[in-house]
C-alpha positions as CSV (number, residue, x, y, z in Angstrom):
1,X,59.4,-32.4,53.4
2,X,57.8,-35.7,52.3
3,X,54.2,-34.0,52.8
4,X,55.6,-31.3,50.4
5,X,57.2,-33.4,47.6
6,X,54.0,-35.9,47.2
7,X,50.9,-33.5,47.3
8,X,49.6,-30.9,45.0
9,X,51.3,-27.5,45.5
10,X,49.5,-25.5,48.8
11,X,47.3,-28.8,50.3
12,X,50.0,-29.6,53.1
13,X,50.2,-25.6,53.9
14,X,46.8,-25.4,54.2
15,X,46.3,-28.3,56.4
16,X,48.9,-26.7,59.0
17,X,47.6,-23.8,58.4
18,X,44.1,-25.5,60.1
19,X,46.2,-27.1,63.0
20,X,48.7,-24.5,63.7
21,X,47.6,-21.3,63.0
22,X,48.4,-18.6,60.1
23,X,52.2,-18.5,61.5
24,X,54.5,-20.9,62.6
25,X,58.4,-21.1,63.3
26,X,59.7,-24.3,62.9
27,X,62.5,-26.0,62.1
28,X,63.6,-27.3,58.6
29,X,66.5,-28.5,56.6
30,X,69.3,-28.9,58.8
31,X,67.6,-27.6,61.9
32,X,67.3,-24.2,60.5
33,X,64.9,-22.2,61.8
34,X,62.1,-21.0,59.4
35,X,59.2,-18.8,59.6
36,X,55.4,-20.0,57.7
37,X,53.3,-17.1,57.5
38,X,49.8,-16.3,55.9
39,X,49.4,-13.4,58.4
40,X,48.4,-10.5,56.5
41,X,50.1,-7.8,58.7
42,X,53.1,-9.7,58.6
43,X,53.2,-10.2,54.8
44,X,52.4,-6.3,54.2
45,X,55.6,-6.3,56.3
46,X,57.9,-8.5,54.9
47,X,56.6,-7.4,51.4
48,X,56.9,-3.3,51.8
49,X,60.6,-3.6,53.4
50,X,62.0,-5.4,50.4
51,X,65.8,-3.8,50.9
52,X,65.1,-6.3,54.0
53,X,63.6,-9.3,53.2
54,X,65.4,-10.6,49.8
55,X,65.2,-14.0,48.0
56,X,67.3,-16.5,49.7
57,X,70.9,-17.5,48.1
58,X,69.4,-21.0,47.2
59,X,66.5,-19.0,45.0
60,X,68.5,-16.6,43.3
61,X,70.9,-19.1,42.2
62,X,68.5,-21.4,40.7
63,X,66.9,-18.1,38.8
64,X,69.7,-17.3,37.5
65,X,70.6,-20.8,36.1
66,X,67.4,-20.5,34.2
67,X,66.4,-16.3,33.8
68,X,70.3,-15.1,34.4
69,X,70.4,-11.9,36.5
70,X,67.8,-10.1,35.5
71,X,65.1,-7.7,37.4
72,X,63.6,-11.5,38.9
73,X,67.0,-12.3,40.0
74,X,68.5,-8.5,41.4
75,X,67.7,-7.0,44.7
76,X,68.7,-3.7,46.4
77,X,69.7,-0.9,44.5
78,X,70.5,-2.9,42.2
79,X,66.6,-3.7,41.6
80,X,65.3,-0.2,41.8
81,X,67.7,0.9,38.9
82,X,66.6,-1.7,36.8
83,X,63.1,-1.1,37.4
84,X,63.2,2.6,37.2
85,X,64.5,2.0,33.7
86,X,62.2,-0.6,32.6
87,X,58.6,0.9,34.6
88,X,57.9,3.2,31.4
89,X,58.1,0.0,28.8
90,X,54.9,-1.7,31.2
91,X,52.3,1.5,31.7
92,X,48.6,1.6,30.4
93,X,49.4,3.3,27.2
94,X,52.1,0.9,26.5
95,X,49.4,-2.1,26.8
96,X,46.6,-0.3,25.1
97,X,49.2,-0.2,21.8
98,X,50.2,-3.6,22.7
99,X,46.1,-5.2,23.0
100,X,46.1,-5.6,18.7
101,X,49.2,-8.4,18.9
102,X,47.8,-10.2,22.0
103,X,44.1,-10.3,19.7
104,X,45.8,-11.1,16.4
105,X,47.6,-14.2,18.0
106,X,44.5,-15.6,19.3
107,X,42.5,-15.1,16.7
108,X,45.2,-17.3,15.3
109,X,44.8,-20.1,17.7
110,X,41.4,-20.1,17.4
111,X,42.1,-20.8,13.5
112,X,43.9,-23.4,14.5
113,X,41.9,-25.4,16.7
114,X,38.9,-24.8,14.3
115,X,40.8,-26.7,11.8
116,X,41.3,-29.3,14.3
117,X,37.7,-29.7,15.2
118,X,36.9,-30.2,11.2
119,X,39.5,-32.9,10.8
120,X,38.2,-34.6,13.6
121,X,34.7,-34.9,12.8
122,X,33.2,-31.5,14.9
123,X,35.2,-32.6,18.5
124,X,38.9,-32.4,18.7
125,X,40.8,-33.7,22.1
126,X,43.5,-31.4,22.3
127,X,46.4,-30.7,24.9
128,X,45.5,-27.1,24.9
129,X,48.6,-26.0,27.5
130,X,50.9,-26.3,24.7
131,X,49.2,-24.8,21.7
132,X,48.5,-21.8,24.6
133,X,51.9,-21.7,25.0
134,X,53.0,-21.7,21.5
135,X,50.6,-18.8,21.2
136,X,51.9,-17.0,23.9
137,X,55.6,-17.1,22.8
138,X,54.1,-16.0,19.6
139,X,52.6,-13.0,21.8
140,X,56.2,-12.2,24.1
141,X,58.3,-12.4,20.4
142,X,56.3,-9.4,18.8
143,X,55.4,-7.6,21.6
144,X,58.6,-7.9,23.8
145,X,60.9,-7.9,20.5
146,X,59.5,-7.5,17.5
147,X,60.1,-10.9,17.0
148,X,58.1,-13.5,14.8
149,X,58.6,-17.0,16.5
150,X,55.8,-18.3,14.3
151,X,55.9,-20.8,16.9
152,X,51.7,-21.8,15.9
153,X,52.2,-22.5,12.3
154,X,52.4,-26.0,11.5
155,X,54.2,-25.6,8.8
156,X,57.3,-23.6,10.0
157,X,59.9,-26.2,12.2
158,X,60.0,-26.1,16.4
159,X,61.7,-23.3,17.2
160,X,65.0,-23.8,19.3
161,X,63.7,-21.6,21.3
162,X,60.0,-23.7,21.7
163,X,62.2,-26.8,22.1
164,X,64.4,-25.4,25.1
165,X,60.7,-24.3,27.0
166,X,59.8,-26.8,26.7
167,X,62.5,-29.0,28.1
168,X,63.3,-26.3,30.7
169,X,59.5,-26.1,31.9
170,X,58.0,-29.6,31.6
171,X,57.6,-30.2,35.2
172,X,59.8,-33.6,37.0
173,X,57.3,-36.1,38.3
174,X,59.5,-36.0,41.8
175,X,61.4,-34.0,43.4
176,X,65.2,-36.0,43.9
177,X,67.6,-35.8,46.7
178,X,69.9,-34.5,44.4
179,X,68.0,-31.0,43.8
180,X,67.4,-31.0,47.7
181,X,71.4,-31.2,47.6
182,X,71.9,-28.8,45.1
183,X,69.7,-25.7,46.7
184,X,71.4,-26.0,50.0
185,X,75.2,-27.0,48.6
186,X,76.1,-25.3,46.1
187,X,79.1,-27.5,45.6
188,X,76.7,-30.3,44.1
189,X,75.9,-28.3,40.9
190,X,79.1,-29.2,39.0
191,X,78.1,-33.2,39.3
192,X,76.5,-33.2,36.0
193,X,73.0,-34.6,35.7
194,X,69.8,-34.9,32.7
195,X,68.1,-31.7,34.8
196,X,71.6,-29.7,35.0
197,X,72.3,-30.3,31.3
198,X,69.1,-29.3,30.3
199,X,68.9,-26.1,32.2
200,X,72.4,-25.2,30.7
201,X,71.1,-25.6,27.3
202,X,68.3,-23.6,27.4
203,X,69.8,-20.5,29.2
204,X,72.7,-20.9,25.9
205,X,69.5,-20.8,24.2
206,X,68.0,-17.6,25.5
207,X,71.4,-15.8,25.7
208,X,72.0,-16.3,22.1
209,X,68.6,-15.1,21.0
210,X,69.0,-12.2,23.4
211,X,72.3,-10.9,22.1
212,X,70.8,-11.6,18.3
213,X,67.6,-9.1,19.9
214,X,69.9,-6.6,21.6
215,X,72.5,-6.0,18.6
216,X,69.5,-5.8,16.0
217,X,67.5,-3.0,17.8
218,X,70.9,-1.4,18.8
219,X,72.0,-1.3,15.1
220,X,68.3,-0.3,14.1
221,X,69.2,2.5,16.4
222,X,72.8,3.7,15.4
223,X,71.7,3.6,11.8
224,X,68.5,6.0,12.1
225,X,71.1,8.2,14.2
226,X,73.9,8.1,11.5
227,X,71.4,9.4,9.3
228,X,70.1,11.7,10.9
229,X,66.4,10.7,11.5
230,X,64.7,10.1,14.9
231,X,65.3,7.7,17.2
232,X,62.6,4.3,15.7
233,X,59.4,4.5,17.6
234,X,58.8,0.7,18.2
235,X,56.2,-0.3,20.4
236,X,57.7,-3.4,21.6
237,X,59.2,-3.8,25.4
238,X,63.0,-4.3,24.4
239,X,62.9,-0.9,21.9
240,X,60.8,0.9,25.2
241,X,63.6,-0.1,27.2
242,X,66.4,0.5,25.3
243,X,65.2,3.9,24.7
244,X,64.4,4.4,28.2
245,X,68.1,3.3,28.9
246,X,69.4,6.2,26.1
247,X,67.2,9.1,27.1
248,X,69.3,12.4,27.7
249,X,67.8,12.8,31.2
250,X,68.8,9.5,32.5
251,X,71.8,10.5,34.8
252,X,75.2,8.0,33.1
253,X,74.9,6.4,36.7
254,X,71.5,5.0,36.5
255,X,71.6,3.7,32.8
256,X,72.0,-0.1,32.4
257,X,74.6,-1.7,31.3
258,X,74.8,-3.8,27.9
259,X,75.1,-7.0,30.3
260,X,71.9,-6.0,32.5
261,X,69.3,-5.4,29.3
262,X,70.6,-8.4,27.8
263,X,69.6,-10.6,31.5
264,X,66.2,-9.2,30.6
265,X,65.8,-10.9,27.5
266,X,65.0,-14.0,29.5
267,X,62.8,-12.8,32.1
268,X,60.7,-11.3,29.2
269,X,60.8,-14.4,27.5
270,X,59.8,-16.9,30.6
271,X,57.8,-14.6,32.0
272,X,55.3,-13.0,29.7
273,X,55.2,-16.8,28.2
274,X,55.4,-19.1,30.8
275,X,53.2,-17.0,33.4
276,X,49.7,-16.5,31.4
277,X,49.8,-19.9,29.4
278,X,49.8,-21.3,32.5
279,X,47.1,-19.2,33.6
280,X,44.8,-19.4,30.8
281,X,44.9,-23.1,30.8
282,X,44.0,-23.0,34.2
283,X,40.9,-21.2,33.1
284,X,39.6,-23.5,30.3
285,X,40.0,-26.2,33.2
286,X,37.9,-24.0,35.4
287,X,35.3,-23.3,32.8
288,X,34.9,-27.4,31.6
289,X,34.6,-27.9,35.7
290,X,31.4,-25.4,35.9
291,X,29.1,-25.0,32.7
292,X,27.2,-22.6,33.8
293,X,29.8,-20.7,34.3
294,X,31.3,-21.3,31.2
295,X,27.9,-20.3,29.4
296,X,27.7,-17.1,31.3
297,X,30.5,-15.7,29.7
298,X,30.0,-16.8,26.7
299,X,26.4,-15.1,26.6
300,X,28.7,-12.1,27.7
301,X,31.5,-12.4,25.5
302,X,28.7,-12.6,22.7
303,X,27.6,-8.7,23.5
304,X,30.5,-7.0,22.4
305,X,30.3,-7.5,18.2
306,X,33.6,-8.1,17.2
307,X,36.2,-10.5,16.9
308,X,39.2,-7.5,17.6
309,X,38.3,-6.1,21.0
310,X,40.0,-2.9,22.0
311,X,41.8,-2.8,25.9
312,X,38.7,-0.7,26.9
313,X,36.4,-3.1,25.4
314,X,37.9,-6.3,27.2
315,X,38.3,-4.1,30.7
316,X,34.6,-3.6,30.2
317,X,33.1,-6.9,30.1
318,X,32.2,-7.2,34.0
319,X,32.3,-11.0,34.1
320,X,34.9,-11.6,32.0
321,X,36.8,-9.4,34.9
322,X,35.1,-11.9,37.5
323,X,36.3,-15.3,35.8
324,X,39.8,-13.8,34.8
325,X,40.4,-12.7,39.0
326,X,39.0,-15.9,40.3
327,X,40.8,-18.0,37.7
328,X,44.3,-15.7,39.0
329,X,42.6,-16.7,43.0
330,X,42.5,-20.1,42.2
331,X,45.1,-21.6,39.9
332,X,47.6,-18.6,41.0
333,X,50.8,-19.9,38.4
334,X,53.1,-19.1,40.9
335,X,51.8,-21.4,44.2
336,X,54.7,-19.9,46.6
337,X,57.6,-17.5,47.0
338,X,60.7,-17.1,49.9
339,X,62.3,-14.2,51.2
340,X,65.1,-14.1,53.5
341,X,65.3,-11.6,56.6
342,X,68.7,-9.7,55.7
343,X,69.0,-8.0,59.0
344,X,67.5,-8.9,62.7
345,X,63.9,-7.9,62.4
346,X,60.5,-8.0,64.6
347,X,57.7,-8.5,61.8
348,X,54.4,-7.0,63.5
349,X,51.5,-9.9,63.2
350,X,47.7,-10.1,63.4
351,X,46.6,-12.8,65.3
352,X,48.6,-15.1,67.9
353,X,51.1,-17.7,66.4
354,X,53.0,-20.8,67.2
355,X,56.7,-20.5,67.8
356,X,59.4,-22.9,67.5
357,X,59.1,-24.9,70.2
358,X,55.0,-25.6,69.8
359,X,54.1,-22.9,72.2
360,X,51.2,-19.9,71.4
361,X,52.2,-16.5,71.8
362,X,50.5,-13.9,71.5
363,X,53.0,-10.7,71.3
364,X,51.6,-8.8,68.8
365,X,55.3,-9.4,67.1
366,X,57.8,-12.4,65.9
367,X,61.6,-11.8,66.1
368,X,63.4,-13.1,63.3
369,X,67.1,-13.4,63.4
370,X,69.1,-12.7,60.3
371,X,69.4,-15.5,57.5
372,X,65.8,-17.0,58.6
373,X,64.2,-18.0,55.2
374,X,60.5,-16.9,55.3
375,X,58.1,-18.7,53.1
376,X,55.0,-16.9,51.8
377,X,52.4,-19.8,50.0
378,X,50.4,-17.3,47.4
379,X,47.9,-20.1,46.8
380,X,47.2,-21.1,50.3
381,X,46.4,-17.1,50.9
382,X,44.5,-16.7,47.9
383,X,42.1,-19.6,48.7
384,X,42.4,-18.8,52.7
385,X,38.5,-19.7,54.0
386,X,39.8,-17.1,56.9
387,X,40.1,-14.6,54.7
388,X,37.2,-15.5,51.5
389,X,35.0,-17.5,53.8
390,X,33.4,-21.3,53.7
391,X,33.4,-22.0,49.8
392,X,36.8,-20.2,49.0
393,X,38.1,-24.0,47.6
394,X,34.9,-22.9,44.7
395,X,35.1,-21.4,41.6
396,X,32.6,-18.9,42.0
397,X,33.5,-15.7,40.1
398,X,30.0,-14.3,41.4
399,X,31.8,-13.9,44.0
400,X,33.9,-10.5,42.9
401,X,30.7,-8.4,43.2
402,X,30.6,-9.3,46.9
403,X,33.9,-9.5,48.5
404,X,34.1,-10.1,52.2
405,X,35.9,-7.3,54.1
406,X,38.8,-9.4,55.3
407,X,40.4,-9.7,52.0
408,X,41.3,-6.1,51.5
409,X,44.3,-6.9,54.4
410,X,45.9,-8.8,51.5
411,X,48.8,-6.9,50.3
412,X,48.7,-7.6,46.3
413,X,49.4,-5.5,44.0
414,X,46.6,-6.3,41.6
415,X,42.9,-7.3,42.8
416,X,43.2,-8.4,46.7
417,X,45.5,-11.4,45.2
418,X,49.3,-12.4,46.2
419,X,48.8,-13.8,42.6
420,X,51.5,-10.6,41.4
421,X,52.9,-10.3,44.9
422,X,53.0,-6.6,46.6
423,X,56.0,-3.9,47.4
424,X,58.6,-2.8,45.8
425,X,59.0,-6.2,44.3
426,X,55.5,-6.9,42.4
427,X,55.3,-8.4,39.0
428,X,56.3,-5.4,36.8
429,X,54.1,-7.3,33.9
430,X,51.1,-7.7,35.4
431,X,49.0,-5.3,33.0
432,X,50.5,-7.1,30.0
433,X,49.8,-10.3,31.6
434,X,45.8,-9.5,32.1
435,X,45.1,-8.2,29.2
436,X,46.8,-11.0,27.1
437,X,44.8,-13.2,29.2
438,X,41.2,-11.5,28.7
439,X,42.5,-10.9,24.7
440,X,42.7,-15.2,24.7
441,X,39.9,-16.1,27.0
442,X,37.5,-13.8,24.7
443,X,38.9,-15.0,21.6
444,X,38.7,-18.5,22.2
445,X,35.3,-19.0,24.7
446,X,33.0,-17.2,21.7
447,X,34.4,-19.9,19.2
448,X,34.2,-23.0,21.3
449,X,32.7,-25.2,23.9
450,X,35.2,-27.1,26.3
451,X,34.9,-30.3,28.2
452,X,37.6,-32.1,30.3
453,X,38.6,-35.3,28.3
454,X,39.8,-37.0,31.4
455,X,38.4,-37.9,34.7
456,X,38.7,-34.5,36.9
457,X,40.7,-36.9,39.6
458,X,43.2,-37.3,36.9
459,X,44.6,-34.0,36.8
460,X,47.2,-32.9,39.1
461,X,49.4,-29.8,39.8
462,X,53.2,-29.7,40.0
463,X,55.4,-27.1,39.9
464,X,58.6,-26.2,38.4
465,X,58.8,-22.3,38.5
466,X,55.2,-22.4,37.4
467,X,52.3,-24.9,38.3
468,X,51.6,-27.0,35.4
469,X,48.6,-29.5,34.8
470,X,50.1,-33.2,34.6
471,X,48.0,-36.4,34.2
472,X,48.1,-38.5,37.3
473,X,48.9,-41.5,36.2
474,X,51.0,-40.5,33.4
475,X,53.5,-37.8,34.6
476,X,56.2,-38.4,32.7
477,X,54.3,-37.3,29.4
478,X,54.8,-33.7,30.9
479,X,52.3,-30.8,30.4
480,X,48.8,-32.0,30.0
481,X,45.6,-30.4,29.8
482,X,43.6,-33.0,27.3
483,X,40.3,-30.7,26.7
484,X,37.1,-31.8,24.2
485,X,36.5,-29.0,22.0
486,X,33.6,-28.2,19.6
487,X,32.5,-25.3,17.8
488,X,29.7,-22.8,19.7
489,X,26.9,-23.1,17.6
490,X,24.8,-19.7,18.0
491,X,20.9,-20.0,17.5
């Protein structure tokens, strides 16, 4: 526990992982028995039999504290109705429409930062995670709700929504006892604390904004019908799935309630804002950390004329592809998730592991008895040497035109990553999150040159539901990414 709670997220897995082996049952909080795994065969598993292997109690419950009960939050049944509803609201088509709002947006953030680099004499320091992020709220507002946040102009006052985000996602410098108390006894939660009061506030926050969403496009809806016209054609995610939810060929039993597409309002709002801010930050680090790299894609970036790409156009930039994937390998925003076996289970395995009292087997199989919590760390697979050989630590997005056979065992959904998970249970936004992505990266890598503005050492990863950059000697400043930014002068 200490090793966990005073290194960067995935460095103390990956060190067992070198002593023990890819899977090891051991024994945790209150001498309960857990399982570690980074077994491929045993993920592809655990990950395909999701009616099985849920989110423990302690999981769900802080979801829904933040998200409510929405598709993050549901499992079983309940799950699959909600994402039978919501699938059509996240296809190709759907993101193709969507590609113009991700571009307009950051095209807009580029203006922004340009008018930083002229007031500061052609280089601007800026903290570029939350400008991303206000650009990305911008993003989730119009194209999850039709929404304008305006979130990036200076002129318009912090959203309530920004501020809440903000509070809610600014990651704690240390995990307490208290939060250790909390996950495992419930019964702690109603002794009221700074963290509780926060996370309280911004879920009244999100609720109220949802049901303001929910009764505008429902009204929008009853008044086209009381007139007789068609139902309104939006082409943002909440209209998509409110439609979905009122087509005639949805049996009554499957639709969702008012209560469940209102719990989706948050996930869309966390999750296509929190997710690939997070991400794209991540990048710009990545990029400032190997130039030539960083001028690569700019040379590339540079043969497509125009400043409003199309989806096709940004899926057809080869290298752009390469940094996006190895950025998503890397810096994956979400370093870990847990499951919880539901049922008595044997979970077939690849290679011999260490059980619970420090012996090998090697059976082919682990037993795991009901209510074992089972925790899968993304990152540690994602930058496995095992599986992407000696220099998978690198940023190398070369790399992606040569992948080593071993990695196609992973069992992602998108690009032989855990970055989106895998089964039943992968992230239903991960078109929308690419794309936005690769709209921002282009956007912002043709109009300027990045440099870190602080010692590389200085810049550290901690995690609340996402992995945030902090500074390292000045955590309790929250969210930093201080980048050196000056225009791209082209010969």
């Amino acid at each position: 526990m200490k090793e966990i709670m005073d290194e960067d997220n995935s460095v103390p897995q990956e060190r067992w992982a070198d002593q023990y082996g890819h899977t090891i049952m051991y024994r945790g909080f209150l001498g309960m028995d857990r399982l570690w795994t980074m077994d491929t065969r045993a993920l592809n598993h655990i990950m395909t039999h999701s009616f099985v292997y849920q989110k423990p109690s302690q999981a769900r419950r802080n979801l829904a504290r933040i998200l409510g009960k929405g598709v993050l939050f549901t499992e079983g049944d309940q799950h699959r109705q909600q994402r039978r509803v919501m699938n059509p609201a996240f296809g190709p088509a759907q993101i193709r429409a969507l590609t113009e709002i991700f571009v307009e947006k950051s095209i807009e953030l580029r203006d922004v930062w340009n008018d930083e680099v002229s007031e500061s004499q052609d280089v601007a320091r800026i903290n570029v995670i939350k400008e991303i992020s206000k650009m990305t709220l911008d993003v989730i507002g119009l194209a999850g709700f039709n929404y304008r946040f305006d979130a990036l102009k200076a002129e318009v006052p912090e959203n309530a929504l920004v501020t809440a985000f903000n509070q809610l996602f600014d990651p704690q410098p240390r995990i307490t006892f208290m939060m250790i108390l909390r996950n495992f006894f419930p019964i702690f939660s109603i002794i009221p604390d700074k963290q509780t009061k926060r996370f309280d506030h911004a879920q009244d926050v999100m609720r109220r904004i949802g049901m303001e969403l929910i009764a505008e496009k429902k009204g929008e809806i009853l008044h086209k019908a009381a007139e007789g016209k068609e139902k309104p054609h939006g082409r943002d995610l909440l209209t998509l799935l409110l439609k979905a939810n009122m087509a005639t060929d949805l049996p009554e039993n499957q639709r969702l309630s008012d209560e469940d597409v209102l719990a989706q309002v948050p996930t869309f709002l966390v999750a296509g804002h929190e997710t690939t801010s997070t991400a794209t930050t991540w990048c710009l680090y990545a990029l400032t950390q190997a130039p030539e790299v960083q001028r690569k894609l700019r040379e590339e970036l540079y043969t497509l004329d125009t400043d409003t790409p199309t989806m096709d156009q940004l899926n057809n930039l080869p290298y752009l592809d390469n940094v996006v994937r190895e950025t998503l390998r890397l810096h994956a925003p979400v370093p870990a998730t847990t499951r919880e076996a539901t049922i008595d289970d044997v979970i077939p395995v690849g290679e011999p592991f260490v059980d619970r009292y420090g012996q090998i087997q090697d059976t082919g199989s682990i037993k795991i008895s009901k209510g074992t919590p089972i925790f899968i760390p993304i990152l540690a697979i994602n930058r496995s040497k095992k599986l992407w050989g000696e220099d998978a630590f690198e940023f190398k997005p070369e790399r992606w035109d040569n992948l080593p056979d071993a990695v196609s065992s992973i069992p992602g959904v998108w690009g032989h990553l855990l970055t989106f998970l895998g089964g039943p249970r992968a992230c239903i936004g991960y078109r929308f999150s690419l794309i936005e992505m690769k709209a921002l990266v282009y956007t912002l890598v043709r109009a300027f040159e990045f440099e870190l503005a602080v010692p590389p050492e200085d810049i550290q990863k901690k995690s609340t539901i996402v992995q945030r950059p902090i500074l390292r000697n000045a955590p309790i400043q929250g969210s930093q990414m201080p980048l050196l930014l000056k225009r791209v002068k082209r010969a």
